[in-house]
N, C-alpha and C positions, 0 to 999 in steps of 0.2 A: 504494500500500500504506500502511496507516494507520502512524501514526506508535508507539499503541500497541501494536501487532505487534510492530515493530522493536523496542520497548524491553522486550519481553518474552522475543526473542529474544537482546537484549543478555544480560539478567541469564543468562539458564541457560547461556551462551557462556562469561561467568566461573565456571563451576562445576567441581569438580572431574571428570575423566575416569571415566565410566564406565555401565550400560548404561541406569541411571535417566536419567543426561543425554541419553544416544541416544536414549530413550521421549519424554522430553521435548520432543527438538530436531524430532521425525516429529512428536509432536500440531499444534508450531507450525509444520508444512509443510516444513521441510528435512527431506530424504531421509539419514539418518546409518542406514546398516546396525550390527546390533545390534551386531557384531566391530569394528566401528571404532575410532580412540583419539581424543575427542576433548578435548583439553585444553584449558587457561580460555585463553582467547583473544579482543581483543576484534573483535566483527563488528559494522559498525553498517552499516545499510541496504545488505544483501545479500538480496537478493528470492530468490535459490533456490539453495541448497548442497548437494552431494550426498558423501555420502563412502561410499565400497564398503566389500565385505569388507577385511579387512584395512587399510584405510587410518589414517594419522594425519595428524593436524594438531596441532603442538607446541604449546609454550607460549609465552604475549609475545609472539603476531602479533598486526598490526593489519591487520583485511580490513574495507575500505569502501567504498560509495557505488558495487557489483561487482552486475551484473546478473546472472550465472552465476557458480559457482565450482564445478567440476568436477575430484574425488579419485575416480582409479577405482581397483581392487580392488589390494590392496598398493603404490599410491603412498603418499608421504610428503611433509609440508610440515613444515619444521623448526621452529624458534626464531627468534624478534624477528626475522621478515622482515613489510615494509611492503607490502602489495596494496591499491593502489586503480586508481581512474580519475577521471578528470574529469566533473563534471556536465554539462560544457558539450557533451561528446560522447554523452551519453544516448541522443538519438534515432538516430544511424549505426546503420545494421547491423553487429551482430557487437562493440560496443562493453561494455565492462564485462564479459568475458567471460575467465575461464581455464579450461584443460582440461589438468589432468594424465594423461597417459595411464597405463595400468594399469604398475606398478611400476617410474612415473619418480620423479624426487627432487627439492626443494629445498632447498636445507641451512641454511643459518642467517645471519640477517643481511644479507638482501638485497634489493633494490630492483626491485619488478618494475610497473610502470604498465600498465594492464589500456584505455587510452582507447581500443585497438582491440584485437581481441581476441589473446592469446596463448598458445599450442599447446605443451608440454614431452612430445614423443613418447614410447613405451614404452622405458621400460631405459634413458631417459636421467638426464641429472644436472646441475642449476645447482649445480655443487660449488665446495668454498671457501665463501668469504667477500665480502658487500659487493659482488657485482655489480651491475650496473643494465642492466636492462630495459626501454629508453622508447620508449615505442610513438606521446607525439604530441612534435610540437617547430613551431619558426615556418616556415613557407613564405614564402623572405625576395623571392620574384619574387613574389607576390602577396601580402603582410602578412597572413596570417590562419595561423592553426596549420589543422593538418590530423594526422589520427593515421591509421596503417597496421600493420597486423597484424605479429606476430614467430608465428619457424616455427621449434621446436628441432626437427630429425630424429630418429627411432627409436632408441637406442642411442648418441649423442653426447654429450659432455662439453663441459662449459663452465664453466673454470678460474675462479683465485680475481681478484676484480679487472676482471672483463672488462666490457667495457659491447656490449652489441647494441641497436641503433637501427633505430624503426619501418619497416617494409618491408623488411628482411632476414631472409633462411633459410638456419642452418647444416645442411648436407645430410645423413644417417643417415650412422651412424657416424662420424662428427667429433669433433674435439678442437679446442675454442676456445682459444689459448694461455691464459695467466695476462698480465693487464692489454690484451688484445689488443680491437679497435675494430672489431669486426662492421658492414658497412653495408652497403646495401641494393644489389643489384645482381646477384649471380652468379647466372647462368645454371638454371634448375630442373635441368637433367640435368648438373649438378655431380660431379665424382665428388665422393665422401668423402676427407675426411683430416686433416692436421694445419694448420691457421689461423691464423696467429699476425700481429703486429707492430700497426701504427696507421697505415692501415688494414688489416685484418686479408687477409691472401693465402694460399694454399694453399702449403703449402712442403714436405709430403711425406705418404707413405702413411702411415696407421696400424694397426697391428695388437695383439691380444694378447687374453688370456683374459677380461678388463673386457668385451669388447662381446661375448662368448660366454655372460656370466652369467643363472642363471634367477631372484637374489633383489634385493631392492631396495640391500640396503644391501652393504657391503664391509668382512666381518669377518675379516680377515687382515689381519696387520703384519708385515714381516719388524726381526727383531729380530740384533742385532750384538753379538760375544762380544765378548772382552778383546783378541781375539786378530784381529778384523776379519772372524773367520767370521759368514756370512747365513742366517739362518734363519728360512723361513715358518710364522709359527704362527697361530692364532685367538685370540681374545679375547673377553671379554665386556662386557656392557654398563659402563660406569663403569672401564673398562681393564683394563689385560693379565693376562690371568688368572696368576696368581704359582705358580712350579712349586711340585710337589709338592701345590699344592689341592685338585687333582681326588683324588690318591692318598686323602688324609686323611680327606677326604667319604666316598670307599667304603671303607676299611680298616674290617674289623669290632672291634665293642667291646671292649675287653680284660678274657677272661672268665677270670681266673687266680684259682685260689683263695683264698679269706680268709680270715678266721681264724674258727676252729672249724669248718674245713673247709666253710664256704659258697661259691657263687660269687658271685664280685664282678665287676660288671658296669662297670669301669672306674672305682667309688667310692671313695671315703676308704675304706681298712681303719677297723674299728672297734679303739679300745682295751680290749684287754685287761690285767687286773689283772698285775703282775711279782711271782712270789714273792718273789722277792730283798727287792722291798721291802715286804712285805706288814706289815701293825702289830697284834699281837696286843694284845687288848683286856685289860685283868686282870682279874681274876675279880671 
């Protein structure tokens, strides 16, 4: 692919999100559905991108020198996470390759090495912070690196901190601890569950309403009174929506009457003259 391509794709990459950029990013061959979000982001030598309905790709990633990058319909790629691959693995099958499946996640900040390819199942989530992802490393019986695929399962989570190493699959439905060392080896008919330490072991079942949800993201916080009562609420983008908000947004205008019996539609009253002090002029 010419070099001019790619530098043409760079520039409209830095551009602000929105559907002229989507128009743009399909003329020069990436597949960006019109609903997509894509924000200035840098991509430099990425041969074919695709991003579904609903998808985003935040801002201050670096995606490079990535054969495939596959956002399917309401997945998410966050903020300043690092996507590349190695050159030197080009020609492997399956190299340079990501696939987010339909409204999985990556959140922000993270390290994900693409030299074989790597799989983020539906409903899943690289959440937190600062993971890492490395798909090649040294082959220290025979001196040569060697890179092998990473497998997130359907509906799994993978804490802040965590690192998974080439040729490991956490099973559907799983929970990678926070800082926990995924390596390659368990069993495909693994049940699911809770994964945790260095290296990472199965240590119990996991359950709860997170691997039941139909949206990408998880807008609930439970919030703590004075008094150490728990309560679930939602929120909105940029935090907690502050009570009484929503009240004051629909409360209707205050239509109380003004002076010389107009109505006032929540305005400054105008002034009126005060006899008391009114100034007779002299003749």
């Amino acid at each position: 692919m010419s070099r001019l391509l790619h530098l043409a794709r760079a520039v409209v990459w830095l551009a602000p999100a929105g559907r002229a950029k989507n128009g743009l990013l399909r003329t020069l061959g990436h597949r960006v559905h019109p609903d997509a979000v894509a924000r200035a982001s840098l991509v430099w030598k990425v041969d074919a991108l695709t991003l579904g309905a609903g998808a985003r790709l935040g801002r201050h990633n670096l995606l490079r020198d990535l054969r495939e990058v596959v956002v399917e319909e309401g997945a998410s790629i966050g903020r300043m996470n690092v996507i590349t691959a190695h050159p030197a693995f080009a020609r492997n099958p399956g190299s340079g390759r990501l696939h987010v499946a339909p409204h999985g996640k990556i959140t922000s900040r993270h390290s994900i090495d693409c030299s074989a390819a790597v799989t983020i199942g539906a409903y899943s989530s690289i959440a937190g912070r600062s993971s890492t992802l490395m798909t090649h490393s040294v082959d220290l019986a025979i001196d040569a690196q060697r890179a092998l695929p990473i497998t997130i399962g359907e509906r799994s989570f993978v804490g802040t901190h965590a690192v998974v190493l080439g040729g490991a699959s956490l099973p559907a439905r799983s929970v990678l601890g926070a800082g926990g060392l995924l390596l390659p080896g368990l069993p495909d008919d693994k049940p699911g569950g809770l994964f945790a330490g260095v290296p990472a072991r199965r240590r119990a079942d996991v359950t709860g309403r997170w691997f039941e949800r139909t949206g990408t993201h998880t807008r609930r916080i439970v919030r703590v009174s004075v008094r150490g009562d728990e309560t679930v609420a939602s929120f909105c983008r940029g935090g907690p929506r502050a009570p009484g908000r929503a009240d004051r947004r629909a409360s209707p205008p205050d239509r109380t009457a003004g002076p010389l019996g107009r109505v006032s539609h929540g305005s400054r009253p105008r002034r009126t003259a005060d006899p008391a002090r009114a100034v007779t002029r002299p003749p």
